[in-house]
C-alpha positions in Angstrom: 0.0 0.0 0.0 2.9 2.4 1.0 4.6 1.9 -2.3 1.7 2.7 -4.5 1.5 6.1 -2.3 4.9 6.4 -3.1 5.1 6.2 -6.9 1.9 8.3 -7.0 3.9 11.0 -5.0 6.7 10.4 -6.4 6.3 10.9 -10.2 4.8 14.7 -10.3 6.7 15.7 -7.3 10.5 14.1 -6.8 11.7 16.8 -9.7 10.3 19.8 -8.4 11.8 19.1 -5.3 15.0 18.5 -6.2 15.2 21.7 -8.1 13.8 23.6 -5.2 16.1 26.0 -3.2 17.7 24.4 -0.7 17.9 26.7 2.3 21.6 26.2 4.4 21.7 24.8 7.8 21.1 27.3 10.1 23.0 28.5 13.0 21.5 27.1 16.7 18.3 29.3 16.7 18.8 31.6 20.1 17.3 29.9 23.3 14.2 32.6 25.0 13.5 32.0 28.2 9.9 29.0 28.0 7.6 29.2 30.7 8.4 28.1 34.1 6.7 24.6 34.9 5.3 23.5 38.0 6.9 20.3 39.2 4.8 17.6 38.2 2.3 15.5 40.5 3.2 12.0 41.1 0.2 10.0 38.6 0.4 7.0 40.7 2.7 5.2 37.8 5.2 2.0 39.6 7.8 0.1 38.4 7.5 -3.3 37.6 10.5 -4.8 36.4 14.5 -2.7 36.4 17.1 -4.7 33.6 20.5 -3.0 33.9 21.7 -4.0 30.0 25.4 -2.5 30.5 26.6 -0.1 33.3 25.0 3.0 31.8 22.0 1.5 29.8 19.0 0.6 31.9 15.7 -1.0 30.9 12.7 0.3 33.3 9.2 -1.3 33.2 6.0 1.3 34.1 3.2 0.4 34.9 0.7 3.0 33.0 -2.6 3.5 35.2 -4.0 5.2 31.9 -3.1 2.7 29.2 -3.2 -0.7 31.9 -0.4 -2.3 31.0 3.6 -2.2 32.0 5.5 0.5 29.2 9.1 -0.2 28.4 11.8 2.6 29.2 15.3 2.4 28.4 17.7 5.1 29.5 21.2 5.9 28.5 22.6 7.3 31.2 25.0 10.9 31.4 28.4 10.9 31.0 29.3 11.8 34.8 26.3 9.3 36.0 29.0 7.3 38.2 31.1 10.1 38.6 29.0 12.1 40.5 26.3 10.3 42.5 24.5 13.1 43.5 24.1 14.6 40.5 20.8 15.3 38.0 21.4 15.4 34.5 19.0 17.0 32.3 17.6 14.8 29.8 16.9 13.8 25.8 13.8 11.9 24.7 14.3 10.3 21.7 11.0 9.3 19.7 10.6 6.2 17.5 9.3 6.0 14.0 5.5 4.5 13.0 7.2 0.8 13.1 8.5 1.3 16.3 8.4 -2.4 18.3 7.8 -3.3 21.9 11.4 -5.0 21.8 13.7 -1.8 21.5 13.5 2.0 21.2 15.5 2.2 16.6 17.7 4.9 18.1 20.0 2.0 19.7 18.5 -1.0 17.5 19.3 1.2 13.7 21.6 3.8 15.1 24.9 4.6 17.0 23.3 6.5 19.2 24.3 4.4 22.5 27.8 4.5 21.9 27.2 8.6 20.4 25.9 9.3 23.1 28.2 8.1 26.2 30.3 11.7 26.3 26.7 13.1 26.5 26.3 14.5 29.8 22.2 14.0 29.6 20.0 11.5 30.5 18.7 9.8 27.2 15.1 8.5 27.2 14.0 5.7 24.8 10.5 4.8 25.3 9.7 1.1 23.4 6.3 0.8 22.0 3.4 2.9 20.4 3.9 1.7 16.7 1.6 3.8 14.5 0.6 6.0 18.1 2.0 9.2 17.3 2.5 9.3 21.2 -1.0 10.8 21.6 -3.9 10.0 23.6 -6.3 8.0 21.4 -10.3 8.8 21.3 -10.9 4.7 21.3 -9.0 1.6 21.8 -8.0 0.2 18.8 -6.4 -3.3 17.3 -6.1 -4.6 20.8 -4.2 -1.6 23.0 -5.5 1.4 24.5 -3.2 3.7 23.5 -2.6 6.9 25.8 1.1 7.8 24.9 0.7 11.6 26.1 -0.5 11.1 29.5 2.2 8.5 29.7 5.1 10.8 28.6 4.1 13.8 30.4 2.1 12.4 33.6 3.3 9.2 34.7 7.0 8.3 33.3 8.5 12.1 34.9 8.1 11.3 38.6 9.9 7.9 38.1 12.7 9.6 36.4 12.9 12.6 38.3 12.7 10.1 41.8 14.9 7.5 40.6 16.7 7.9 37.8 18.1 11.7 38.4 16.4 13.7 35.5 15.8 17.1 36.4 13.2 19.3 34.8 15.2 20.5 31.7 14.8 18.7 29.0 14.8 18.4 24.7 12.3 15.8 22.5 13.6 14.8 18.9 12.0 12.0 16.8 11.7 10.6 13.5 9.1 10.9 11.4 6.3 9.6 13.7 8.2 10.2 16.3 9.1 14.2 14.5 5.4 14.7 14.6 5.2 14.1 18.2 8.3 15.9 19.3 6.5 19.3 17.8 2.8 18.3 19.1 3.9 17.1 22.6 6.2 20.7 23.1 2.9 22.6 22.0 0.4 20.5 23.7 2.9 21.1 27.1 4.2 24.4 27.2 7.6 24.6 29.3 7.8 20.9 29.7 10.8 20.4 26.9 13.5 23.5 25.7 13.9 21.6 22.3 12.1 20.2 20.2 13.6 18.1 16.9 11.8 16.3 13.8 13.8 14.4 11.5 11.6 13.8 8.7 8.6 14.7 10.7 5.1 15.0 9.1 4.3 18.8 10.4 1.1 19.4 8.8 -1.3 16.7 9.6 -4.5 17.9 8.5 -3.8 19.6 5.3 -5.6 18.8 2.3 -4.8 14.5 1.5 -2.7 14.3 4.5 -4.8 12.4 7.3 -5.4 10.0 4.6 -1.7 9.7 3.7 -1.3 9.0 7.6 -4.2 6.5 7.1 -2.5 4.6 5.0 0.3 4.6 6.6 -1.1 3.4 9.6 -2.7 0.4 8.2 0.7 -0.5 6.8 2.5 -0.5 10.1 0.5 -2.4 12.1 -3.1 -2.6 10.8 -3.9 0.8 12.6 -7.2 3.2 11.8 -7.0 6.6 12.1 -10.2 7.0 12.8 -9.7 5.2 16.4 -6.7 7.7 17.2 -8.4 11.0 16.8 -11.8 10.8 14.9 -12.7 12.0 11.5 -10.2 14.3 10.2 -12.9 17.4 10.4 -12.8 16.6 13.7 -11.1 18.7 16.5 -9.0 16.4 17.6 -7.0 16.4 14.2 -6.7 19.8 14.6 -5.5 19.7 17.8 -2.4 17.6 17.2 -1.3 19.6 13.9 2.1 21.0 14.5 0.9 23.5 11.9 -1.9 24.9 13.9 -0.1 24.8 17.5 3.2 26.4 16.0 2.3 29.6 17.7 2.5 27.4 21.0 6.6 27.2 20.4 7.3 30.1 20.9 10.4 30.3 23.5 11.4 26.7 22.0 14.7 25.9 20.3 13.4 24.4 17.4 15.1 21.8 14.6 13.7 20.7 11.4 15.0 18.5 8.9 13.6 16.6 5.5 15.6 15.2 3.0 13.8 15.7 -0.4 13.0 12.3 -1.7 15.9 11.7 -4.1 18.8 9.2 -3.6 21.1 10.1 -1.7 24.5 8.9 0.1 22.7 6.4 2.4 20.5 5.3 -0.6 20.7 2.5 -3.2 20.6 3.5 -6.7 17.8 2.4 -8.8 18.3 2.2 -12.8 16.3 5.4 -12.9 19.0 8.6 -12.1 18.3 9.5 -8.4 15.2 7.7 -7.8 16.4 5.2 -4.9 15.0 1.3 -4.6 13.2 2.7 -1.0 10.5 3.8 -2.9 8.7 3.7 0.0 10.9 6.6 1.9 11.0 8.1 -1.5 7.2 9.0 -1.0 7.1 9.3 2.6 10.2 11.8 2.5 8.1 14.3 -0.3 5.4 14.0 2.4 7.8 15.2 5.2 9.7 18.0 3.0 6.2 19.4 1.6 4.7 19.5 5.3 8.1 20.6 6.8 8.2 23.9 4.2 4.4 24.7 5.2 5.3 24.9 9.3 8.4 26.7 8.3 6.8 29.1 6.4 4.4 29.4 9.7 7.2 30.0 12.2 8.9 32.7 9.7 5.3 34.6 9.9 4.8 34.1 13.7 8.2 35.4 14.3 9.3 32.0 16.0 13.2 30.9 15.0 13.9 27.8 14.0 17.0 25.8 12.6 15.2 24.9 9.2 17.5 22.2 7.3 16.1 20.5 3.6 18.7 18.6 2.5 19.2 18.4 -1.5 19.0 14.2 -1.3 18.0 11.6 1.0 14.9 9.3 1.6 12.7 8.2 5.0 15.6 6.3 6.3 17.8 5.5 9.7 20.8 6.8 8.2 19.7 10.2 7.5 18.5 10.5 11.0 21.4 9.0 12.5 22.8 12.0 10.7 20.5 14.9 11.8 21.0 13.7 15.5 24.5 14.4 15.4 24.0 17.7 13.3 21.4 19.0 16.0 23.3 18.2 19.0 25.2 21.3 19.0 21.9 23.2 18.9 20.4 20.7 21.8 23.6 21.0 23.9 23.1 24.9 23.7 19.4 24.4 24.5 20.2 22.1 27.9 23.0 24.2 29.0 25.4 21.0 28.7 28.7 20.8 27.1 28.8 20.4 23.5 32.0 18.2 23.2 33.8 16.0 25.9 35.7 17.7 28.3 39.7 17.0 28.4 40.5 13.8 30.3 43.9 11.5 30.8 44.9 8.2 31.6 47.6 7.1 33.5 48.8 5.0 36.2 47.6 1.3 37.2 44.2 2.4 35.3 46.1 3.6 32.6 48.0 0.3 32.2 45.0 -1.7 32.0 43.0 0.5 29.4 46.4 0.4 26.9 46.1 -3.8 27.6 42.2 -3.6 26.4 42.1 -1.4 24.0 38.2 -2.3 23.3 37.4 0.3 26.4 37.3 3.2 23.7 38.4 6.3 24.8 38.2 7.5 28.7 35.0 9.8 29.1 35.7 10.9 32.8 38.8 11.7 35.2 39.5 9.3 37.9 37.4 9.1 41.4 36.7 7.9 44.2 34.8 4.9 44.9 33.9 2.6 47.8 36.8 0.4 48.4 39.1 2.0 45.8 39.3 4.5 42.2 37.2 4.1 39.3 37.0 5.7 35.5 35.0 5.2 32.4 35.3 4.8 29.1 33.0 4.5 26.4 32.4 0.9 26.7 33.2 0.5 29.8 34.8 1.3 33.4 38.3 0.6 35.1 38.5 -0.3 38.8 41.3 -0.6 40.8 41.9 -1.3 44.6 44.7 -2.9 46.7 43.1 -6.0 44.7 44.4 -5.0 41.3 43.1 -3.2 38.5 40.5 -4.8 36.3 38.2 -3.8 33.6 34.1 -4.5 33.9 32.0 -3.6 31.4 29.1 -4.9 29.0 25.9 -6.8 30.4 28.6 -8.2 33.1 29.0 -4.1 34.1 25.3 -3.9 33.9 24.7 -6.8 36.5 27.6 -5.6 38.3 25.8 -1.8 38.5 22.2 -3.3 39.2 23.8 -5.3 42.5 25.3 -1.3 43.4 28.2 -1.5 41.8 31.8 -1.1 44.2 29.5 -0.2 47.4 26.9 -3.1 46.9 27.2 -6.3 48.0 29.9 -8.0 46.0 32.4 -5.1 46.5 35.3 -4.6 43.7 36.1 -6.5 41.2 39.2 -9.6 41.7 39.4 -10.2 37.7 38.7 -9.1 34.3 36.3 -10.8 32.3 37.1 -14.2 31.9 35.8 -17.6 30.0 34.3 -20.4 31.6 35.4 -24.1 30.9 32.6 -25.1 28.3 33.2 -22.1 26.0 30.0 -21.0 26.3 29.6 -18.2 29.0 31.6 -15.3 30.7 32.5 -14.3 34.3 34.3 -11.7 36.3 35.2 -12.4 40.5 34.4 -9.8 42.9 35.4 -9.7 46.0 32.4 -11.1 47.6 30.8 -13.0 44.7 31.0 -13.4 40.8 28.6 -12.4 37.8 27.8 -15.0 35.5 27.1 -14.3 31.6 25.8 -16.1 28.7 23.9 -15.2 25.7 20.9 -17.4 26.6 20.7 -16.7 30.6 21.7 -13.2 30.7 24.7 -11.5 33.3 23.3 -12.7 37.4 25.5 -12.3 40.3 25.9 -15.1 42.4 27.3 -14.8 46.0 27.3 -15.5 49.5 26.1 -19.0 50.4 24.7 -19.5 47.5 27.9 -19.6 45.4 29.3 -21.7 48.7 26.9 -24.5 47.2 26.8 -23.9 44.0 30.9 -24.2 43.9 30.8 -27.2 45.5 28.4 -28.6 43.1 30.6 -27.4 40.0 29.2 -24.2 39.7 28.3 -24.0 35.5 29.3 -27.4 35.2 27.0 -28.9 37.9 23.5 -29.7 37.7 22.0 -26.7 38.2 24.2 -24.9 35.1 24.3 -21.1 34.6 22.1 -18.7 36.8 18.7 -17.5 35.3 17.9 -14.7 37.9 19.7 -13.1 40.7 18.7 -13.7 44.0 16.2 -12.5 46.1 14.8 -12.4 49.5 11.9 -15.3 50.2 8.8 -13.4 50.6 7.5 -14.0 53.6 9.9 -16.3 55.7 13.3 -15.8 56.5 15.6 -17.1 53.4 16.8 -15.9 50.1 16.3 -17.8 46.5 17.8 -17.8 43.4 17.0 -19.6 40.0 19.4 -21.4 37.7 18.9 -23.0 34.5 17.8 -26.3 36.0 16.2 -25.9 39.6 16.9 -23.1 42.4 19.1 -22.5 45.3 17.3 -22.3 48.0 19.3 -20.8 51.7 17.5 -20.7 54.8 19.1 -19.6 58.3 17.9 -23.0 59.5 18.6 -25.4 56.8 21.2 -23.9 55.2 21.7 -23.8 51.4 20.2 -26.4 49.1 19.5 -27.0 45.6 16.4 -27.8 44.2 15.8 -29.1 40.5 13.9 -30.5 37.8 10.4 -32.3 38.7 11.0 -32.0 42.1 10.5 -28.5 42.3 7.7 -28.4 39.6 6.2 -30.6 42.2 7.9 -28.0 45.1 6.1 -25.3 43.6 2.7 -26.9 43.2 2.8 -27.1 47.1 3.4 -23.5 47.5 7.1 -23.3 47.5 9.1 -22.5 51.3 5.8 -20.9 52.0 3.7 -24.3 51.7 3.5 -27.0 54.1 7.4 -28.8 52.8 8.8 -25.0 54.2 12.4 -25.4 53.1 14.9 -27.9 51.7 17.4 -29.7 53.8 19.2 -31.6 51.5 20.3 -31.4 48.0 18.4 -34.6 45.8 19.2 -37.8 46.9 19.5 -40.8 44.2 17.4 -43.7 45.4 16.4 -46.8 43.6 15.6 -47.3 40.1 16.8 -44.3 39.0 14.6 -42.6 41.4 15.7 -39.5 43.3 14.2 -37.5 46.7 14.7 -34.3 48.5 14.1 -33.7 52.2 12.2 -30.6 53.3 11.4 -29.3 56.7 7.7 -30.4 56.7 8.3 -33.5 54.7 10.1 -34.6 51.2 9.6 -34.8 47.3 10.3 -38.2 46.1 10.4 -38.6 42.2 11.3 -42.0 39.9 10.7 -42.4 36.2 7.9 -44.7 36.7 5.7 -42.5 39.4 6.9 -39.1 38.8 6.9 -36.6 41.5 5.0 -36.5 44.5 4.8 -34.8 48.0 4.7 -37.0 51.2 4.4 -35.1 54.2 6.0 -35.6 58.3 3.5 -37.2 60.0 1.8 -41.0 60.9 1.7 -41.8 56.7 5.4 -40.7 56.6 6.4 -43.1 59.3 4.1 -46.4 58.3 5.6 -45.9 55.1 9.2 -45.8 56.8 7.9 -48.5 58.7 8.1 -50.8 55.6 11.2 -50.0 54.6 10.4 -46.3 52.1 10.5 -46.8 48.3 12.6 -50.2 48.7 9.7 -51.7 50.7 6.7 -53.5 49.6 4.7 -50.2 49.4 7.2 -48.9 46.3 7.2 -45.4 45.6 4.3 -42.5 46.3 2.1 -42.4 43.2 -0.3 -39.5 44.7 0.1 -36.3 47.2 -2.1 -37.0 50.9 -6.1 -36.5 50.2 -8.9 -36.5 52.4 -11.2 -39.3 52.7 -13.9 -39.7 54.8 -12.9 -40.1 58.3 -9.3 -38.8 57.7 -6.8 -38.9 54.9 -5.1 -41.0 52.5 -2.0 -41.3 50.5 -1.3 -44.4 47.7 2.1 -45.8 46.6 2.8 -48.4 44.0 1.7 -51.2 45.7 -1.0 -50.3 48.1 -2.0 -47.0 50.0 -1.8 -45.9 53.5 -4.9 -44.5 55.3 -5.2 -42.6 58.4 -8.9 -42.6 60.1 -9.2 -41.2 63.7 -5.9 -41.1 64.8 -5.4 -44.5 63.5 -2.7 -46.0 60.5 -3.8 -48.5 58.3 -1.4 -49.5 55.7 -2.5 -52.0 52.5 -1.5 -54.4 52.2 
């Protein structure tokens, strides 16, 4: 569908632009002074769910009241975040395109922009989702979400950055596309809340003559989505009321950015057989769109008096590498706008930390001075961080780094690091030593820490190369009794201050959990599995054990008077066999059957058969 609307745009329009006067970057339009905002109310938004990715990338979970469901956040985190704890850091929101996914924000998935933006001393904000939203509220639910992307931007995600991610109040919005659209409408909608606003290839006049059926289409060929569900008819108000075109006079006090390539092939593009017509026929159309729309709200800021940075480039389609591009053009302008630095400050390397960045080269270049940190020095570098104590000096960095930050980094619980990053035995998976514990990495599990008595056991069982393999999770306090547990690719660790530290795996602890885990009526393991006859394996519990064998499978058998007839007979190896069933009631009392019989108990007393 797109690439019919693209040749029809195309073919009467691609020459005109391309012969139309291309107006020269413009200097950093001059910041005014935007009105002073309120802080913002806490809308009652939590967090579900905190991934640290790497050391300065951080995946953050919301649950929206407004749209019902947890919203995905990532954030690339300043330059000085480790440097200087008690810092906040003004931030920049980065918008996603109409195919945005619920994976990954395309700034980091189709650009540079993580590794761009590490000498960055902002905050950068990546929300995931709202493919074909526009980040607006929409009038009705639609293809199975209930979209309400402004509320969620400007109510709800704030507080949680500003509590605990250290944003502070001034802040910049640039998108693509989509996601250009939305960086002009949200700045409008909310005076003061941003000091920038940036589309790259944005659509900025959305109810113009054709275009809310252009963004129809569109729409329905990224995702299936109707326009009609997001804000009505286009006569209606609502249209009207997310046109950058009709709120421009609303920027005023902004620093503003605009960019469109004109349609042609450019650098980024492959040629087609027809001089500068690219094979993206697609962004060929949807970049005439974009230019066309982008002149019109020029033209309106020039008459309103509002300055902008207008930029139409003389090639280029709808495509990542042109706005991979624009981002780094604008920056100076968004730099200026934040109050920030423009480039990296001056910084050195030398001594033990210096030694060990020359040895792994793959750190990049340093992006702070050295400091101080709990237990020793620190300095990073754009992939990564040095440490170095009375221990050594050792690099950490990646999704170990980001494990290593989510457990508090040097003044958490596994202290500094004892190692570099290391291979383990089966070639698979990655580790460094800390101090007080070890992170654990591999592509299918993920980076975990592992400490405390937990590793004690888990060493002593082979660590990776024992039966429980490579952590899953890290751990975590039991909920309601005293204890800590922590999955693993086949079972759990389980440590108790009364039973100590015990693994346990496979159908046992399907069966475990079926019972209600440490907070059913087996509490906590006191033994590791057991291998019994026939192949057939147990694990003792405080209120009872889990017996399992490939004939029976896995049941429960609790302390009490069927426990000890069955004992009585000699367990599993006695003429009873194994437990085929978990204790039921019958009348008069309870029953529990095995193999070869069953064992009843009926006012106080034991009756086992045969």
């Amino acid at each position: 569908m797109l690439s019919a609307l693209a040749v029809s745009l195309v073919l009467p329009l691609a020459g005109g632009l391309t012969a139309t006067a291309i107006a020269a970057p413009a200097q950093a339009a001059p910041v005014q002074t935007a009105p002073v905002r309120t802080q913002i109310a806490d809308a009652g938004a939590t967090v579900s769910a905190v991934d640290w990715i790497t050391d300065r990338r951080v995946a953050v979970w919301v649950n929206s009241p407004s749209m019902g469901i947890p919203i995905q956040v990532q954030i690339l985190l300043a330059r000085d975040w480790n440097k200087t704890p008690q810092a906040t850091f003004p931030s920049v929101w980065m918008l996603d395109g109409m195919r945005a996914t619920d994976t990954e924000n395309g700034w980091t998935a189709e650009t540079d922009a993580e590794s761009w933006f590490a000498d960055k001393n902002v905050n950068v904000i990546l929300p995931v989702g709202g493919q074909s939203s526009f980040y607006s509220d929409w009038a009705e639910q639609n293809n199975g979400v209930n979209y309400k992307w402004e509320t969620f931007l400007m109510k709800e995600l704030p507080p949680i950055l500003e509590r605990d991610w250290r944003s502070n109040d001034t802040r910049a919005v640039a998108g693509l596309s989509m996601g250009g659209t939305a960086a002009m409408t949200l700045s409008a909608r909310n005076p003061g809340f941003f000091k920038f606003a940036g589309s790259f290839s944005g659509i900025l006049s959305t109810t113009t003559l054709g275009m809310p059926q252009a963004i129809g289409y569109a729409m329905q060929d990224a995702g299936g989505f109707d326009a009609g569900a997001m804000w009505g008819v286009p006569s209606s108000e609502l249209w009207a009321q997310h046109d950058p075109y009709v709120l421009a006079e609303k920027l005023k006090g902004m620093s503003l950015y605009v960019s469109s390539g004109s349609g042609t092939a450019g650098e980024f593009d492959q040629q087609s057989d027809i001089p500068g017509i690219s094979t993206n026929y697609a962004g060929m159309g949807l970049e005439i769109l974009s230019r066309l729309t982008s002149q019109t709200f020029a033209t309106k800021l020039n008459k309103l008096g509002i300055p902008a940075s207008i930029n139409y480039r003389p090639s280029g389609t709808h495509s990542w590498a042109y706005w991979q591009f624009e981002l780094k053009q604008a920056w100076p302008q968004i730099a200026t706008a934040l109050g920030v630095d423009v480039d990296k400050p001056a910084c050195s390397v030398g001594g033990n930390i210096g030694g060990t960045a020359s040895a792994n080269g793959w750190l990049g270049d340093c992006l702070t001075s050295e400091y101080d940190v709990a237990g020793g020095r620190a300095q990073d570098f754009r992939f990564g961080r040095v440490f170095t104590s009375d221990s050594g000096t050792f690099p950490v960095a990646g999704a170990v780094g980001g494990a290593y930050s989510g457990n508090g980094g040097p003044a958490g619980a596994l202290g500094m690091p004892l190692s570099g990053e290391l291979g383990t035995p089966d070639g698979r998976g990655r580790y460094n030593s800390f101090r007080n514990g070890m992170i654990y990495w591999t592509p299918q599990t993920g980076a975990h820490a592992v400490r405390g008595a937990i590793l004690d056991q888990w060493a002593r069982q082979g660590y990776e190369g024992g039966p429980l393999g490579y952590p899953l999770r890290d751990e975590v306090q039991t909920p309601s009794k005293p204890g800590a547990v922590q999955g693993f690719e086949i079972g759990a660790m389980y440590f108790s201050p009364d039973t100590g530290t015990h693994a346990v795996m496979g159908k046992i602890m399907e069966k475990y959990g079926q019972t209600g885990w440490e907070n059913g009526a087996l509490g906590f393991a006191k033994t590791n599995e057991v291998t019994v006859r026939d192949g057939g394996r147990f694990t003792e519990f405080q209120g009872g054990n889990i017996y399992w064998s490939p004939a029976t499978g896995a049941w429960s058998i609790l302390n009490g008077q069927i426990f000890d007839a069955w004992k009585s007979v000699g367990y599993e190896n006695g003429r009873l066999g194994y437990v085929t069933s978990d204790q039921f009631d019958i009348p008069g009392g309870v029953q529990q059957n095995f193999q070869n019989g069953f064992v009843t108990v009926k006012n106080g007393a034991v009756q086992i058969v045969p």
